[in-house]
py3Dmol code that shows the C-alpha trace and the ligand (Angstrom):
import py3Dmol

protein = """\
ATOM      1  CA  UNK A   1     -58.973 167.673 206.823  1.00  0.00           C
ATOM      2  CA  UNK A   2     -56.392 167.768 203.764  1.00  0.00           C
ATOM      3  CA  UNK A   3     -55.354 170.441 202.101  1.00  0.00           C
ATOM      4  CA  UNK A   4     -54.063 170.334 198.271  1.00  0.00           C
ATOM      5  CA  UNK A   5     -54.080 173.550 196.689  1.00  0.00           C
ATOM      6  CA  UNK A   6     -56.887 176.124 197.787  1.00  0.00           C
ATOM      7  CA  UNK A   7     -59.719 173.469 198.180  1.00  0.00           C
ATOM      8  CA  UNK A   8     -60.335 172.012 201.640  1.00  0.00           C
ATOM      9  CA  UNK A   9     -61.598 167.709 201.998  1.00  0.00           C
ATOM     10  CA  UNK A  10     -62.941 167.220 204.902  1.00  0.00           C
ATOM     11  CA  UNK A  11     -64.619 163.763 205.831  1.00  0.00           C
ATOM     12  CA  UNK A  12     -67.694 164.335 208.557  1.00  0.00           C
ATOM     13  CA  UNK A  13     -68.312 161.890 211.228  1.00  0.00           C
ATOM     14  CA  UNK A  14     -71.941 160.722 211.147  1.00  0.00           C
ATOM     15  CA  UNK A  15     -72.832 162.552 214.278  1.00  0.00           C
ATOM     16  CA  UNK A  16     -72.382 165.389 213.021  1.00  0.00           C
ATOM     17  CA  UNK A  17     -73.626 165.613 209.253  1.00  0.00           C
ATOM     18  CA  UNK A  18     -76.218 167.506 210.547  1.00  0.00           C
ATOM     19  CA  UNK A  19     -74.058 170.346 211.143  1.00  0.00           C
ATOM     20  CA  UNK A  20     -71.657 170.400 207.199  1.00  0.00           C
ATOM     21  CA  UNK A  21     -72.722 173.248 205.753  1.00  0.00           C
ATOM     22  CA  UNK A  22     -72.003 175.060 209.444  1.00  0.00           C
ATOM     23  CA  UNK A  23     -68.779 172.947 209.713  1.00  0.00           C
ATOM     24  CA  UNK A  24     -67.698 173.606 205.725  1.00  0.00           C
ATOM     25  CA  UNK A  25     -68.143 177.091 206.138  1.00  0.00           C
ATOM     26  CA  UNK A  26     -66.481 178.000 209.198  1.00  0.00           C
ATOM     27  CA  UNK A  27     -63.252 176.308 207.596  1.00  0.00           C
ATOM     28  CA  UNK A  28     -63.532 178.262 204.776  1.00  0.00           C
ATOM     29  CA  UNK A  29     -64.052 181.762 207.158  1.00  0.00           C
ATOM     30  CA  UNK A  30     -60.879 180.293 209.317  1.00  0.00           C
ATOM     31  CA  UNK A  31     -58.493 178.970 206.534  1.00  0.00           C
ATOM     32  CA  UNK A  32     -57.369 182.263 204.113  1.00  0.00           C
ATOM     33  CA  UNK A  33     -56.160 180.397 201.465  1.00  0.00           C
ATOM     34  CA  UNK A  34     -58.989 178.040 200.797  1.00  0.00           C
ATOM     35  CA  UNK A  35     -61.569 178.433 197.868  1.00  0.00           C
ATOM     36  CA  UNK A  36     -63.555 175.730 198.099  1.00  0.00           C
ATOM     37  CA  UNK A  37     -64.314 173.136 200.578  1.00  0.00           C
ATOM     38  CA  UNK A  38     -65.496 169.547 199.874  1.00  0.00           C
ATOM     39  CA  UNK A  39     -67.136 166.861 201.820  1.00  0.00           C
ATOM     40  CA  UNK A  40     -65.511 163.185 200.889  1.00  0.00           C
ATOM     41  CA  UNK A  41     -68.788 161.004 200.744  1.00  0.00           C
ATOM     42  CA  UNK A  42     -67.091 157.770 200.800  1.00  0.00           C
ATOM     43  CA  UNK A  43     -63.123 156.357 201.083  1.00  0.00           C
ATOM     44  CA  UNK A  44     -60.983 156.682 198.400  1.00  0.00           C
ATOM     45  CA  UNK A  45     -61.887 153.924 196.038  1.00  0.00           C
ATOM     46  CA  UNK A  46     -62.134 152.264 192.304  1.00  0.00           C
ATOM     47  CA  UNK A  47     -58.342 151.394 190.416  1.00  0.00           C
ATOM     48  CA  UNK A  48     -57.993 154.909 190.085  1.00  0.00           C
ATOM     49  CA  UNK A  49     -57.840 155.592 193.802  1.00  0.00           C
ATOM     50  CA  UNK A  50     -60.294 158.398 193.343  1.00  0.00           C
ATOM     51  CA  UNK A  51     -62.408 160.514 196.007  1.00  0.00           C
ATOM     52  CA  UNK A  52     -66.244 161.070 195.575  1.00  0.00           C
ATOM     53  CA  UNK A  53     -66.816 164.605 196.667  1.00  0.00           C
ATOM     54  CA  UNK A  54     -69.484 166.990 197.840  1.00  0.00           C
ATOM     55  CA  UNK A  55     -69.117 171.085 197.693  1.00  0.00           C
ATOM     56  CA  UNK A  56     -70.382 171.812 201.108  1.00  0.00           C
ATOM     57  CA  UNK A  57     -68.928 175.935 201.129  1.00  0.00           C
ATOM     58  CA  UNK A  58     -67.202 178.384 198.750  1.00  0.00           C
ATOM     59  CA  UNK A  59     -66.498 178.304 194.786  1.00  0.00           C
ATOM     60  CA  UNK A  60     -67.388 174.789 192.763  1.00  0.00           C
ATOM     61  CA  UNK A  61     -64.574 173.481 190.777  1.00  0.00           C
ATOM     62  CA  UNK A  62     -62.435 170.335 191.690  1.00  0.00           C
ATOM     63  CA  UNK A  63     -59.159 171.546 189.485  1.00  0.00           C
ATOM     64  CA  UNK A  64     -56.048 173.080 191.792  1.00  0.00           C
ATOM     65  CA  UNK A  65     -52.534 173.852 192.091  1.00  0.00           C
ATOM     66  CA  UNK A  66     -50.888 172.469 194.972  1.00  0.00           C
ATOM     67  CA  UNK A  67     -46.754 173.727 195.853  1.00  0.00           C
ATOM     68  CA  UNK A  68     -44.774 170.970 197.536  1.00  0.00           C
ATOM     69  CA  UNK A  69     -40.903 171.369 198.209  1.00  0.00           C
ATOM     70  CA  UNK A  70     -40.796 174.128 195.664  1.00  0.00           C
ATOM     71  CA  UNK A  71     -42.691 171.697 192.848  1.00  0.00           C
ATOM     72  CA  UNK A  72     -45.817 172.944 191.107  1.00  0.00           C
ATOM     73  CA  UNK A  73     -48.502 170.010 190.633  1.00  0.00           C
ATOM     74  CA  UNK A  74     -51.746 171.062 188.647  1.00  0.00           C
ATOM     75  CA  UNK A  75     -54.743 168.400 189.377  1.00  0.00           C
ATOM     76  CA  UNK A  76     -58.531 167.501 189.729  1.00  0.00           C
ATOM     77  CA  UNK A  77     -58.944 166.295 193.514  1.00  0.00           C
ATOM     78  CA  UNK A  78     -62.090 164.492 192.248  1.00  0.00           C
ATOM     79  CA  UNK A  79     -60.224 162.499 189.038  1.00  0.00           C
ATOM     80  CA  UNK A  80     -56.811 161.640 190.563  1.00  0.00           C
ATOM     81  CA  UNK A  81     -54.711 160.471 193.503  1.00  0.00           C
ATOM     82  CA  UNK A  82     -53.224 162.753 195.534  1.00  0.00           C
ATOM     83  CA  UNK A  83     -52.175 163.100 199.262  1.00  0.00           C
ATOM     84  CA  UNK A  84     -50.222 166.209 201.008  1.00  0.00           C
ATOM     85  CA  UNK A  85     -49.847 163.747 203.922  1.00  0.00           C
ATOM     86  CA  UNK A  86     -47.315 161.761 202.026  1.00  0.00           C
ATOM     87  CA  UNK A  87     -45.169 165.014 201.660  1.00  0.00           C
ATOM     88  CA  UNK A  88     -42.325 164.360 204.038  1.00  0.00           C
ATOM     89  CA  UNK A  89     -41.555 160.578 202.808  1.00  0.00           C
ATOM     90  CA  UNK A  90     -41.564 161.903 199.740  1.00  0.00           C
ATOM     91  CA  UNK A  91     -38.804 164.051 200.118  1.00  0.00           C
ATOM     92  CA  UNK A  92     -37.165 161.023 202.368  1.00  0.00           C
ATOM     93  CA  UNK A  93     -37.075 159.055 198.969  1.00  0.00           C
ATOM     94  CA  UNK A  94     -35.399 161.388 196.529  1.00  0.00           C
ATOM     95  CA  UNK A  95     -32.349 161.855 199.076  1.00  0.00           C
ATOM     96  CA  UNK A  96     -32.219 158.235 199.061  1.00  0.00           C
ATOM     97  CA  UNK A  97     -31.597 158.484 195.061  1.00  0.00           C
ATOM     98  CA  UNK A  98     -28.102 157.882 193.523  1.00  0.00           C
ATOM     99  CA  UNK A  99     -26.981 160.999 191.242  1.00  0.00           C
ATOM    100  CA  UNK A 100     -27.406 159.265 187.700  1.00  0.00           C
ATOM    101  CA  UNK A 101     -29.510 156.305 188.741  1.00  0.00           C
ATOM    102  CA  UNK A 102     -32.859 154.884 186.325  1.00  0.00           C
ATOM    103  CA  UNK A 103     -35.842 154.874 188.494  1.00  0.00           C
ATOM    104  CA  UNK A 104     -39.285 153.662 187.435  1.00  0.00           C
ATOM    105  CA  UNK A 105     -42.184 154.576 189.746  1.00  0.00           C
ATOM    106  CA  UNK A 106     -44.802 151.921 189.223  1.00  0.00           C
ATOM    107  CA  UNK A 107     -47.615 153.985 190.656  1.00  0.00           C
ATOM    108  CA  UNK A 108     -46.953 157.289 190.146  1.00  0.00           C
ATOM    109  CA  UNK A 109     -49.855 159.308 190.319  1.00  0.00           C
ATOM    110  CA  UNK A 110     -49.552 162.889 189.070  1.00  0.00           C
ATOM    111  CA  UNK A 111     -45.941 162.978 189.738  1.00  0.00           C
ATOM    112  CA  UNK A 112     -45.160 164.521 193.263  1.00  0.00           C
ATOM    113  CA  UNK A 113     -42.335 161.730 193.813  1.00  0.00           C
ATOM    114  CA  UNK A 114     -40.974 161.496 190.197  1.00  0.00           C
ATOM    115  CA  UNK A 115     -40.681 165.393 189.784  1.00  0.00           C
ATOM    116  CA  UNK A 116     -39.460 165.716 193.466  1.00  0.00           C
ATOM    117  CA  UNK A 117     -36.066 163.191 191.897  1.00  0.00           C
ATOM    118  CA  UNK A 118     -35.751 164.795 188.897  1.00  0.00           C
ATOM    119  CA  UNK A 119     -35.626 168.437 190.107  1.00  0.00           C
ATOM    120  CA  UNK A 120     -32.968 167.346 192.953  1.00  0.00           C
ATOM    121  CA  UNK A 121     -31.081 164.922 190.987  1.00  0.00           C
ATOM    122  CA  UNK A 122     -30.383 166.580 187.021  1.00  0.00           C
ATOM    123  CA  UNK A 123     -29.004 163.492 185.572  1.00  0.00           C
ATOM    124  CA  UNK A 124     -31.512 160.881 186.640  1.00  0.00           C
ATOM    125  CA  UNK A 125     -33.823 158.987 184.385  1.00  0.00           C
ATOM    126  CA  UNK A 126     -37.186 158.499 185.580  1.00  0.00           C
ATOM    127  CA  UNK A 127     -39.885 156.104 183.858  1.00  0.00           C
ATOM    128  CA  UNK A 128     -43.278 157.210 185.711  1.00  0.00           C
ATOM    129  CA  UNK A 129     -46.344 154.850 185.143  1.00  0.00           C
ATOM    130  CA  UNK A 130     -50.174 154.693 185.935  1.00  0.00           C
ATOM    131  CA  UNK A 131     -53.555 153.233 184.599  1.00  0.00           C
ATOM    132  CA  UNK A 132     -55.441 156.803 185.109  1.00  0.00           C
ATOM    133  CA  UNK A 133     -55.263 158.605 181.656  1.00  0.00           C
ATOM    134  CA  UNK A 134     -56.033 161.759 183.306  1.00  0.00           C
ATOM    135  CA  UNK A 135     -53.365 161.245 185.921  1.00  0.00           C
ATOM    136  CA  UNK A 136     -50.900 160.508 183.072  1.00  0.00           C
ATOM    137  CA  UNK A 137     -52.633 163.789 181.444  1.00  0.00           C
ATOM    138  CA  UNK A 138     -51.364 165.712 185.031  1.00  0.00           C
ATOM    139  CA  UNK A 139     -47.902 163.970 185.344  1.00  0.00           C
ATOM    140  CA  UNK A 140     -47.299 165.324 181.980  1.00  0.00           C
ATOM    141  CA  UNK A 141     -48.391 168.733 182.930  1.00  0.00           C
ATOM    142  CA  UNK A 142     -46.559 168.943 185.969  1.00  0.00           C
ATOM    143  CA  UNK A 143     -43.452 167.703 184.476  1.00  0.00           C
ATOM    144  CA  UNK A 144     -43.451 170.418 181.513  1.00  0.00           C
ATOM    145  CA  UNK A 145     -44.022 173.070 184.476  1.00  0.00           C
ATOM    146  CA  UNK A 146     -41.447 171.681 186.975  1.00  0.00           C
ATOM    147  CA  UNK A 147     -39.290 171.974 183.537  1.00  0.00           C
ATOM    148  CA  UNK A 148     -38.070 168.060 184.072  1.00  0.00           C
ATOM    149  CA  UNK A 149     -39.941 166.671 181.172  1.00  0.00           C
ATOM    150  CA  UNK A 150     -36.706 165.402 179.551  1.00  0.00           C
ATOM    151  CA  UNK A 151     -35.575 163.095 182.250  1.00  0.00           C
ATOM    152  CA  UNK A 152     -39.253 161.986 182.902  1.00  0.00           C
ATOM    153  CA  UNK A 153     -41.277 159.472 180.591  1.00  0.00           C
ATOM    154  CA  UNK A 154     -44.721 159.265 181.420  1.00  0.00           C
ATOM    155  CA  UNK A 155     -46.146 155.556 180.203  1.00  0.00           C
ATOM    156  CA  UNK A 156     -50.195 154.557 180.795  1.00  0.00           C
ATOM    157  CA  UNK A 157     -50.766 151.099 181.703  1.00  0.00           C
ATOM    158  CA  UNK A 158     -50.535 148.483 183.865  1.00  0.00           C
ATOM    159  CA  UNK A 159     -47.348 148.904 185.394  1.00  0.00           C
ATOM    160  CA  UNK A 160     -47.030 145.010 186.130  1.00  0.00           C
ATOM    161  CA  UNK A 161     -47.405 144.793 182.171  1.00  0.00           C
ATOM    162  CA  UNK A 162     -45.105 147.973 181.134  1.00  0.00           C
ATOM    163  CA  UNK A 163     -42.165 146.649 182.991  1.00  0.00           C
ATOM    164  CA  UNK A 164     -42.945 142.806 181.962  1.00  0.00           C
ATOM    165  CA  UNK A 165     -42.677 143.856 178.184  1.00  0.00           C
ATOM    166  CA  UNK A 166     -41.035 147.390 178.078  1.00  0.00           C
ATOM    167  CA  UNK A 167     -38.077 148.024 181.081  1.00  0.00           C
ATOM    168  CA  UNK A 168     -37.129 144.516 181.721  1.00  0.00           C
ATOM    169  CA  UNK A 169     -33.463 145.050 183.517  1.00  0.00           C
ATOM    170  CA  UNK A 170     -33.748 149.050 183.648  1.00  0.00           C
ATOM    171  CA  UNK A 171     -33.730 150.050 186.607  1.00  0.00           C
ATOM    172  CA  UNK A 172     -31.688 150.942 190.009  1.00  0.00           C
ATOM    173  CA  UNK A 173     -34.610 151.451 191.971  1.00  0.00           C
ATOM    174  CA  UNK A 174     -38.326 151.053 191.648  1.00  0.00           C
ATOM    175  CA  UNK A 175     -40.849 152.749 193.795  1.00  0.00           C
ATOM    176  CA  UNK A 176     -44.069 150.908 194.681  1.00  0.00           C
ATOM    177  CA  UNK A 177     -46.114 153.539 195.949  1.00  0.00           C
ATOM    178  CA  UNK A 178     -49.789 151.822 196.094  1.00  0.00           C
ATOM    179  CA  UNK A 179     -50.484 149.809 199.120  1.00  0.00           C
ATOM    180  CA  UNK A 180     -53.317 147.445 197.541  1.00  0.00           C
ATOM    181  CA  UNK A 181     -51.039 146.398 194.465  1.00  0.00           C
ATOM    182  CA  UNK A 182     -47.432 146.735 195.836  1.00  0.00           C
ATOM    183  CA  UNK A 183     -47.146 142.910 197.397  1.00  0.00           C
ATOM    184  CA  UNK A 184     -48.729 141.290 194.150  1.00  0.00           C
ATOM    185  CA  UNK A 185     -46.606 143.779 191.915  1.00  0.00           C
ATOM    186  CA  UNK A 186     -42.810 142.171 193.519  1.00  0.00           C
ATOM    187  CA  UNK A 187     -42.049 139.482 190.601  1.00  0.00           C
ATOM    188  CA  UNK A 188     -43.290 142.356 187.978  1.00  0.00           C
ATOM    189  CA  UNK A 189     -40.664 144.840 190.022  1.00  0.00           C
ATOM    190  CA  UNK A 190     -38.008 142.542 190.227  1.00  0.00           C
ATOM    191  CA  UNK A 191     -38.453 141.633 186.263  1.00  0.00           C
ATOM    192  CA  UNK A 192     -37.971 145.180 186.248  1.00  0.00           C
ATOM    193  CA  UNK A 193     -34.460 145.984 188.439  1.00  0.00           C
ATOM    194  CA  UNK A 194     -30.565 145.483 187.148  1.00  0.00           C
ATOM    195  CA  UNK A 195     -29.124 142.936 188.533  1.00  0.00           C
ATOM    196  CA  UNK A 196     -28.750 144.644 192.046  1.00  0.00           C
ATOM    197  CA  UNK A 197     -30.879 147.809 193.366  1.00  0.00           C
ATOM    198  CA  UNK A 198     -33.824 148.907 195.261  1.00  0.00           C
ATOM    199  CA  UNK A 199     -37.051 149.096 196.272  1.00  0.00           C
ATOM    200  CA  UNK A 200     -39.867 151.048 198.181  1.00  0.00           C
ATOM    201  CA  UNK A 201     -42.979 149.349 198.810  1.00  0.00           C
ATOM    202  CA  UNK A 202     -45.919 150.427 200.424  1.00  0.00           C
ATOM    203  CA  UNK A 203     -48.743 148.340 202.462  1.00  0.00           C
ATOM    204  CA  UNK A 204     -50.378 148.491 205.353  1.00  0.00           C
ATOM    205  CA  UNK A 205     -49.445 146.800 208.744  1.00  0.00           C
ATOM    206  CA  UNK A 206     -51.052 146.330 211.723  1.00  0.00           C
ATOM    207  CA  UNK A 207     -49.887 146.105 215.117  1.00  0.00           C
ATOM    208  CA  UNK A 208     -51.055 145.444 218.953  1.00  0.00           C
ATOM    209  CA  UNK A 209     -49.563 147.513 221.512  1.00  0.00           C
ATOM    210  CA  UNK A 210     -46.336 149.260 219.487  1.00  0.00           C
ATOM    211  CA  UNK A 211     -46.033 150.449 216.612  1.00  0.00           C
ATOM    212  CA  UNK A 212     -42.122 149.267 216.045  1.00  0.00           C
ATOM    213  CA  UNK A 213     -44.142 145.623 216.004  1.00  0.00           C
ATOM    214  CA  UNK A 214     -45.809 146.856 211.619  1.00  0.00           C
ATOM    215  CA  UNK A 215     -42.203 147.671 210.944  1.00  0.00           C
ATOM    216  CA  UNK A 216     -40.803 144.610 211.979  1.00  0.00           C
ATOM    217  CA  UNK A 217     -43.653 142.181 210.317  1.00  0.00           C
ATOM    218  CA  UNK A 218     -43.409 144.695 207.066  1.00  0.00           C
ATOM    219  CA  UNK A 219     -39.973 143.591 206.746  1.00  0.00           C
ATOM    220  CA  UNK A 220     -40.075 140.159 207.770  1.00  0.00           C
ATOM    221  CA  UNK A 221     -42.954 139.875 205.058  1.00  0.00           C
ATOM    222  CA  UNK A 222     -41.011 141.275 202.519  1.00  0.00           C
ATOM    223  CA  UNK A 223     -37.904 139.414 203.117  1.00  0.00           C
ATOM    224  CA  UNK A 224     -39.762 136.192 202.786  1.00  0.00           C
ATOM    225  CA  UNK A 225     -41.869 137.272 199.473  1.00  0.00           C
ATOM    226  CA  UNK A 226     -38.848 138.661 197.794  1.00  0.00           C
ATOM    227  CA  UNK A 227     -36.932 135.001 199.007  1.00  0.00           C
ATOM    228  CA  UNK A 228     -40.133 133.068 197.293  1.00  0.00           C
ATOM    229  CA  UNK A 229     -39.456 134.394 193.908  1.00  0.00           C
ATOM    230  CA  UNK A 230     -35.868 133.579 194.018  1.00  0.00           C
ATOM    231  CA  UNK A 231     -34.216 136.764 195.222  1.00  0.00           C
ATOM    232  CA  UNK A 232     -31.609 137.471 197.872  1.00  0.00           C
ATOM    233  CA  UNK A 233     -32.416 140.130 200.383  1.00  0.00           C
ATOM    234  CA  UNK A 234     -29.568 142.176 200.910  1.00  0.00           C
ATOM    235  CA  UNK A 235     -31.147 144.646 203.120  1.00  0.00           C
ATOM    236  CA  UNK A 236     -34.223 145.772 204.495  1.00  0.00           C
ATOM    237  CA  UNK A 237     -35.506 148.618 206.538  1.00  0.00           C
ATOM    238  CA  UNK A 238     -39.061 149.816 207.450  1.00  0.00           C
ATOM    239  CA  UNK A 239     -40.103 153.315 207.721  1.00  0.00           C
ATOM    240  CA  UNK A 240     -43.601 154.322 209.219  1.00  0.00           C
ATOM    241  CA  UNK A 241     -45.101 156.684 207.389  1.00  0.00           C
ATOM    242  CA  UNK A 242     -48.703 157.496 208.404  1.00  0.00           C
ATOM    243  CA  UNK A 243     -51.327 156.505 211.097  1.00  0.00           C
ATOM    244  CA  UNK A 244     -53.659 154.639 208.472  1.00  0.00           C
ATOM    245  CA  UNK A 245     -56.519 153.700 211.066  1.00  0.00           C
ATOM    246  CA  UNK A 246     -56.133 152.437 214.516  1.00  0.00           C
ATOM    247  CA  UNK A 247     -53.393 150.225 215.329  1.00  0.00           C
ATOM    248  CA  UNK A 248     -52.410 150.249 211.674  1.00  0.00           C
ATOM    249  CA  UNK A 249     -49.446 152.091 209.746  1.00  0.00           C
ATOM    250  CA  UNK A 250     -48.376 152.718 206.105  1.00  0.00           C
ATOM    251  CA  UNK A 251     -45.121 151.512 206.145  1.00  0.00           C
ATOM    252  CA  UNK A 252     -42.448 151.991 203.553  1.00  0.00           C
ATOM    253  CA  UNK A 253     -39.678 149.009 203.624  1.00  0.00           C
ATOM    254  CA  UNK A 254     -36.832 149.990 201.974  1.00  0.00           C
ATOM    255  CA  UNK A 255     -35.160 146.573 200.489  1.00  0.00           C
ATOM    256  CA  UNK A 256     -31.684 146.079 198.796  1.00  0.00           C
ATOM    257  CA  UNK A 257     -31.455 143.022 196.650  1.00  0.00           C
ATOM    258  CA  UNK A 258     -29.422 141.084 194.253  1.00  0.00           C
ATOM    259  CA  UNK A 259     -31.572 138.801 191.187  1.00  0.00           C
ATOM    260  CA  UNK A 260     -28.779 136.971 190.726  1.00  0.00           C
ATOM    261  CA  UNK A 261     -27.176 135.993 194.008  1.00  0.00           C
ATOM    262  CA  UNK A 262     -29.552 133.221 194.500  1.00  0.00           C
ATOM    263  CA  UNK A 263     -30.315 132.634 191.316  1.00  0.00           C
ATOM    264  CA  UNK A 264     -27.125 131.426 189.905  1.00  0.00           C
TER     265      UNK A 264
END
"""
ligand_1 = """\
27
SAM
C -52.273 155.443 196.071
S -52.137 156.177 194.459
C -50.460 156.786 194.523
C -50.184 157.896 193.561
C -48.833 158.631 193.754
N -47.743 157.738 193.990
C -48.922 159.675 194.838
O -48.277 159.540 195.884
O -49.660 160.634 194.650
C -52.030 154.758 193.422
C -51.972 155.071 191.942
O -51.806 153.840 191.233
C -52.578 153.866 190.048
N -52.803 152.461 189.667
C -53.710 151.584 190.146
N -53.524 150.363 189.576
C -52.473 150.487 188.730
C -51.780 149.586 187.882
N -52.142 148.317 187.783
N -50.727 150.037 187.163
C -50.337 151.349 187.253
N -50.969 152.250 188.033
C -52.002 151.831 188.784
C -53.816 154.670 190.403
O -54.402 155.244 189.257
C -53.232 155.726 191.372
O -52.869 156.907 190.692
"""
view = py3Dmol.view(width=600, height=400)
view.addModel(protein, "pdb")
view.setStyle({"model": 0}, {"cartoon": {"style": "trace"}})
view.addModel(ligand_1, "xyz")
view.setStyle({"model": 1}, {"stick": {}})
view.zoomTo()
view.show()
């Protein structure tokens, strides 16, 4: 079960469907602060990374305000991306952020890691970007409320396109928060960075006994995709950050490179 404002998701194992309206509303009589709770019919899915969603107990209405590390984000669970469960890496990121560095967030949702940099760091410039208008619509929102609209600027688009034509050489660090696009996104990214700076980038990674073994082929897969487009890896570090499925993490690798070290 997540939990983003006052509306619960659950998702239902097939054994026991027969029993969601019982299940739906005992977590509404058990959790105080819920208003609504919703069934997820299928995976998250589509370009938009959305949820389709049953009301299974309490008020109808898909629209919420969820607080995370004192930041206000307004949203539609049923229109955009969001996950509490990313909550703590999120905050690992922005203390990772230099004090006056450009950042551009490739995928960046309705803004919980954008706004989370801005508020902490006052002099950072932050270029957010995704394809959702009505995530763009949100990040907008949430930036005027968090009051950090001035160091945020919100672009729709392809992000692979935006920084191709728009923020070629802009940044110190780019986020790749989007686990089926980040791989395919590096040459776009790295079209993107200075001459030296970071990156985050999300996938998935499987592993057999350990999970230490997804951090260490995260990185080594990294390392050798950032070395086929001509980049030197200066350093690299994997982070898990969620149980995805069995035997299979979210990682985050953390990479330091340089576009002109082996360039030149
Ligand atoms: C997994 S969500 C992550 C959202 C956000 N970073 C967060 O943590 O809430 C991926 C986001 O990428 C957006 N997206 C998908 N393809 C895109 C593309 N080609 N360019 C920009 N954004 C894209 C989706 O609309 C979605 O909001």
């Amino acid at each position: 079960m997540d939990i983003i404002g006052d509306i619960a998701i659950v998702k239902i194992p097939r054994e026991l469907l027969k029993y969601k309206e019982e299940l739906g509303k005992a977590v509404l009589d058990t959790q105080k602060k819920v208003r609504a709770v919703y069934q997820q019919v299928q995976p998250v899915s589509g370009q938009h990374r959305t949820r389709q969603l049953e009301l299974l107990a309490g008020e109808s209405g898909t629209e919420t305000e969820h607080r995370e590390h004192g930041c206000v984000y307004l949203l539609d669970v049923s229109q955009v991306y969001f996950s509490p469960r990313l909550s703590h890496d999120r905050k690992r990121i922005s203390g990772l952020v230099g004090s006056r560095e450009t950042v551009v967030n490739m995928f960046a949702g309705v803004g919980p890691y954008s706004i989370l940099i801005a508020k902490e760091r006052p002099h950072v410039q932050i270029y957010s970007i995704d394809i959702n208008p009505r995530a763009v619509w949100y990040h907008r929102v949430n930036s005027r409320r968090n009051k950090v609209y001035d160091r945020i600027r919100v672009l729709q688009g392809d992000a692979r396109i935006i920084l191709r034509e728009s923020l070629v050489g802009m940044a110190d660090r780019v986020l790749l928060p989007y686990p089926a696009l980040s791989l395919e996104s590096l040459p776009s990214a790295v079209e993107g960075l200075k001459t030296r700076g970071w990156f985050h980038i999300y996938f998935h990674s499987s592993y057999a006994r350990r999970q230490e073994e997804a951090l260490a082929k995260a990185e080594s897969m990294v390392s050798s995709r950032l070395q086929n487009i001509d980049v030197k890896v200066l350093e690299v570090h994997a982070v898990h950050v969620r149980e995805v499925q069995s035997r299979t993490s979210q990682v985050c690798v953390d990479v330091e490179l340089n576009k002109t070290a082996s360039r030149t």
